[in-house]
Wavefront OBJ file of the C-alpha trace (Angstrom):
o trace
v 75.155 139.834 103.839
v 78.424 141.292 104.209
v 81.424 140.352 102.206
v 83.495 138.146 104.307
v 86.618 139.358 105.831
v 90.239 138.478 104.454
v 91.835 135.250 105.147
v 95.060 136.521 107.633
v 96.025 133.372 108.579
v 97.359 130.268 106.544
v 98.837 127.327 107.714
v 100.062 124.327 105.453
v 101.864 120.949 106.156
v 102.641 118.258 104.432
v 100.826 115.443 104.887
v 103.381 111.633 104.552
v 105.543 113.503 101.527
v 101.460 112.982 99.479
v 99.138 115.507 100.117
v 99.171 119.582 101.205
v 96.949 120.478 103.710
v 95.898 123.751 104.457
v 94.246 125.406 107.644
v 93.114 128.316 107.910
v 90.892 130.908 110.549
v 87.667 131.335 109.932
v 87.085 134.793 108.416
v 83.944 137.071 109.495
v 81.031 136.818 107.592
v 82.212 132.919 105.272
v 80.278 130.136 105.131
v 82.289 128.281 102.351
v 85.995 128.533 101.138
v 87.508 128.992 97.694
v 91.132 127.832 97.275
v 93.315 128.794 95.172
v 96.907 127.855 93.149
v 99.227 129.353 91.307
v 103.305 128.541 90.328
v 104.428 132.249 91.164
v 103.478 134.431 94.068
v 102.390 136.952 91.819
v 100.209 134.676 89.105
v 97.237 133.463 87.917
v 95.903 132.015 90.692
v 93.374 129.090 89.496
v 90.223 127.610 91.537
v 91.704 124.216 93.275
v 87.803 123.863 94.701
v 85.531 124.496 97.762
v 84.862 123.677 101.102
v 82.828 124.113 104.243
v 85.610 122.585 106.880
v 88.655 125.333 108.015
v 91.084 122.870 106.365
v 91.808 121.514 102.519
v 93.918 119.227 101.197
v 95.860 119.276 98.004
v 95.664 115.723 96.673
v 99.208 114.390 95.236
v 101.025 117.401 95.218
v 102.919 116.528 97.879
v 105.199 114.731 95.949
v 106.095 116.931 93.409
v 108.748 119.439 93.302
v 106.808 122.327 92.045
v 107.123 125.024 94.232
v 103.577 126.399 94.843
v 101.327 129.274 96.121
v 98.101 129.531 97.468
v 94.973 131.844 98.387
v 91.943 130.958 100.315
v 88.585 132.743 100.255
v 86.135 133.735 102.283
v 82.654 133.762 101.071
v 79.379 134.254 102.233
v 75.870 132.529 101.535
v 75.106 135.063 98.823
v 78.577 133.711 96.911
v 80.205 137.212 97.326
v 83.708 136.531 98.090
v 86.262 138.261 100.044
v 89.644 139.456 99.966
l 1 2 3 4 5 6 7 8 9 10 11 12 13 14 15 16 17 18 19 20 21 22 23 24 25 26 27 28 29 30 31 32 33 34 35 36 37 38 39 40 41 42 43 44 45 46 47 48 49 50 51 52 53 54 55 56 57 58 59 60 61 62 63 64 65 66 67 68 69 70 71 72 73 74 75 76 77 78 79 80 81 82 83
């Protein structure tokens, strides 16, 4: 299997001032979805969890006033991931 292709397109929205939900296209080559967080653009980015469906949602963090940043995934039914 080939590694999956990179994740070009993000879209998030806030979901009734609660939850952040996150769309996203569906990369060549993924199967499943990694998400990630981080509080800087530039930081550790930690595993929020996984997903089959183009979209994830961000339980509670809606409501917070953290400021934060997010990667998604791509990978493939081996568990290689992408860029």
């Amino acid at each position: 299997w080939a590694v999956p292709d990179e994740v070009l397109t993000l879209r998030v929205e806030m979901v009734n001032l609660a939850h952040v939900t996150l769309y996203r296209e569906a990369p060549l080559g993924a199967t499943l979805y990694r998400i990630y967080r981080s509080d800087a653009p530039n930081g550790v980015f930690t595993l929020l969890g996984e997903t089959e469906n183009l979209f994830y949602e961000d339980l509670n963090e809606g409501s917070s006033t953290d400021t934060y940043y997010y990667q998604v995934r791509g990978v493939n039914p081996c568990g290689q991931e992408g860029p």
